[in-house]
C-alpha positions in Angstrom: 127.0 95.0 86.7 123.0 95.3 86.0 121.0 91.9 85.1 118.8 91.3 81.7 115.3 91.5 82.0 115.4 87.4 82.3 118.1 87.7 85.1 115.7 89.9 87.6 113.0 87.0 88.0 116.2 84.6 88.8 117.6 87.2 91.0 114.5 87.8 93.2 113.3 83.8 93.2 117.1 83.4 95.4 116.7 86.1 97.3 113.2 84.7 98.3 114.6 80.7 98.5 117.4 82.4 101.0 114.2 84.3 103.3 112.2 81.0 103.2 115.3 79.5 104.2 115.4 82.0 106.7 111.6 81.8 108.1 111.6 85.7 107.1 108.3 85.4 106.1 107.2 88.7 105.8 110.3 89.7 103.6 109.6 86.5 101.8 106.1 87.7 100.7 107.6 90.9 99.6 109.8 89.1 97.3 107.0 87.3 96.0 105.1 90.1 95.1 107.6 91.5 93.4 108.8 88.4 91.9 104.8 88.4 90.5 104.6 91.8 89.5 107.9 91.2 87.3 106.1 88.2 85.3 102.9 90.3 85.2 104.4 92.9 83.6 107.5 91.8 81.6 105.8 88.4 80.6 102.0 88.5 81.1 99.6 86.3 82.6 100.3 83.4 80.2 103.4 83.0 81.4 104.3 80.1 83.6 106.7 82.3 86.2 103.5 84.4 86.5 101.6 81.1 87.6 104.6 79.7 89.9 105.0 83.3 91.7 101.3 83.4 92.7 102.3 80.2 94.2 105.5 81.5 96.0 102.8 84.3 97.5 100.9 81.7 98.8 103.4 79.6 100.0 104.7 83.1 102.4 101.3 83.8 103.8 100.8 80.3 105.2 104.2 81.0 107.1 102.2 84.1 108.3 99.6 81.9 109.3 96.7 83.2 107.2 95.4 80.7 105.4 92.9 82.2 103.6 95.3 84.0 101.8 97.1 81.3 101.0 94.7 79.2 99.6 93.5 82.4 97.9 96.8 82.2 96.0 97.1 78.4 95.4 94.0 78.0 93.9 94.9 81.8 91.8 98.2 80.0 90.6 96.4 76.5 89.4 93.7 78.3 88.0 96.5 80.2 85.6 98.5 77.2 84.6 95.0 75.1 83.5 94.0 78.4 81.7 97.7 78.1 80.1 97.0 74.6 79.5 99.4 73.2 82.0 97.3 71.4 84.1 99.6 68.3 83.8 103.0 70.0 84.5 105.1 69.3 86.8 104.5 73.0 88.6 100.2 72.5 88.6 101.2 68.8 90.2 103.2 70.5 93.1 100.6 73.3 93.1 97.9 70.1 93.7 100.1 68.4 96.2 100.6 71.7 98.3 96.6 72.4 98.6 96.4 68.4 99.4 99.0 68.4 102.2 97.2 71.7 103.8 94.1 70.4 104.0 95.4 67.1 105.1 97.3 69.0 108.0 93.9 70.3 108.7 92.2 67.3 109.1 90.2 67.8 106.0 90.9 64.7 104.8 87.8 64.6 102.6 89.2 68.1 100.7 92.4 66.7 100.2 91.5 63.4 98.7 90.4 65.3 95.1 94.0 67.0 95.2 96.2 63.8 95.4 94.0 62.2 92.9 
């Protein structure tokens, strides 16, 4: 039995949940990717699963422990939900929280203030 183009995104985002689950990072980030190319192509950049799956790329890297990269894609997902006008959802709050909490890990404490406010 196939899936509907609005099954694959659903499909991928619990096979990426089980791999996080999992600390399969690497295979995590592969889902990601994919689960970002899906949105880009089947939904387009103003689409909030777009926004949320740069996230989940992010979110993979830092259990690959390059940072950079990470915030690379935290910042790339935020910047797609306020240019979707969703800079109050719940998804750019948790996106806000994430980037607060990593700099906060890294001592940063002065970075991390503007993210929790």
């Amino acid at each position: 039995m196939g899936y509907g183009q609005s099954d694959v995104y659903e499909e991928l985002k619990k096979t990426y949940d089980q791999l996080r689950e999992e600390s399969k990072e690497d295979s995590s980030l592969v889902v990601a990717k994919k689960m970002n190319a899906w949105a880009l192509r089947v939904e387009t950049d103003s689409s909030l699963r777009y926004a949320v799956s740069l996230r989940y790329v992010g979110n993979s890297f830092i259990g690959l422990s390059q940072n950079d990269s990470s915030l690379f894609y935290w910042n790339k997902s935020l910047e797609a939900l306020k240019k979707q006008q969703r800079s109050e959802s719940v998804d750019a709050v948790s996106g806000l929280n994430i980037l607060g909490n990593f700099l906060k890990d890294m001592t940063d404490y002065k970075s991390a203030e503007p993210y929790y406010k």
